[in-house]
C-alpha positions in Angstrom: 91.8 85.1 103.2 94.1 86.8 101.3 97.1 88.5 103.2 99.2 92.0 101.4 102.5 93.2 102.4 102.4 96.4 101.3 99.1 98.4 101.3 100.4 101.9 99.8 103.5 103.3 98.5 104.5 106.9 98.7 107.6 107.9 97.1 110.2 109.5 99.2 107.5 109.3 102.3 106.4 105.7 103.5 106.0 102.3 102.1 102.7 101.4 104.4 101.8 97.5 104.8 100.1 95.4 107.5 96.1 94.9 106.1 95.5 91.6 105.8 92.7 92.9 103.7 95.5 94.8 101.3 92.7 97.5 102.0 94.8 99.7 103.8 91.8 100.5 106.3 91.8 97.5 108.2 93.3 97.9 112.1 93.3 94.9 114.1 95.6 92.9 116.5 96.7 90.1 118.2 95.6 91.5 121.9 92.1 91.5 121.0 91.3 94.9 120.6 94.1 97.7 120.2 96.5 98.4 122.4 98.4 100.9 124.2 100.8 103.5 122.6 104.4 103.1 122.9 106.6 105.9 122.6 109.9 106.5 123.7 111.9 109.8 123.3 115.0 108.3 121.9 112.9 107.5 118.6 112.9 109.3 115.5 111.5 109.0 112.1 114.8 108.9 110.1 114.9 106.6 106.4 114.5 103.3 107.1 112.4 103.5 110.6 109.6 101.2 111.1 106.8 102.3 113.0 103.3 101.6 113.9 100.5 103.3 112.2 97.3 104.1 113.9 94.1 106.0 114.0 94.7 108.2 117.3 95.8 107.7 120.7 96.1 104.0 121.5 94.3 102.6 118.3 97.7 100.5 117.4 96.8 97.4 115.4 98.4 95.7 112.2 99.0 98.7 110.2 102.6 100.1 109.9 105.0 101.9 107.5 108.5 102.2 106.8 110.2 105.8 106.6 111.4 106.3 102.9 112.4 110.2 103.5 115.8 111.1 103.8 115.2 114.1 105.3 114.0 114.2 108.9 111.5 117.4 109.6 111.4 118.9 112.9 108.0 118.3 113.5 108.4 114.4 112.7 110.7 113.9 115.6 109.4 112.5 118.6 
């Protein structure tokens, strides 16, 4: 098996990593199956953040990204 960091780069958006497949598709996790969302209010997307990725409500698995923009929108704020 092959394992990738990074999976996609955006520039001044997200560096996005976590498939072992480097496919960028793949979602699994150590819990077998996904797991629960985890969200607290005192979070925010700012430069720098990491953060889980998903698919939808509780569908968290290996994927995640790294904030790369400097600018935090509104509507990105938890």
């Amino acid at each position: 098996m092959t394992t990738h960091l990074s999976a996609r780069v955006i520039k001044e958006f997200v560096i996005q990593g976590g498939a072992l497949d480097g496919s960028g598709d793949e979602a699994v996790s150590s819990y077998e199956g996904f797991f629960a969302d985890e969200v607290h209010r005192g979070l925010y997307h700012f430069n720098g953040a990491l953060a889980l990725g998903d698919h939808g409500p509780h569908t968290n698995g290996n994927q995640f990204f790294i904030v790369q923009n400097t600018k935090a929108q509104a509507d990105l704020l938890m």
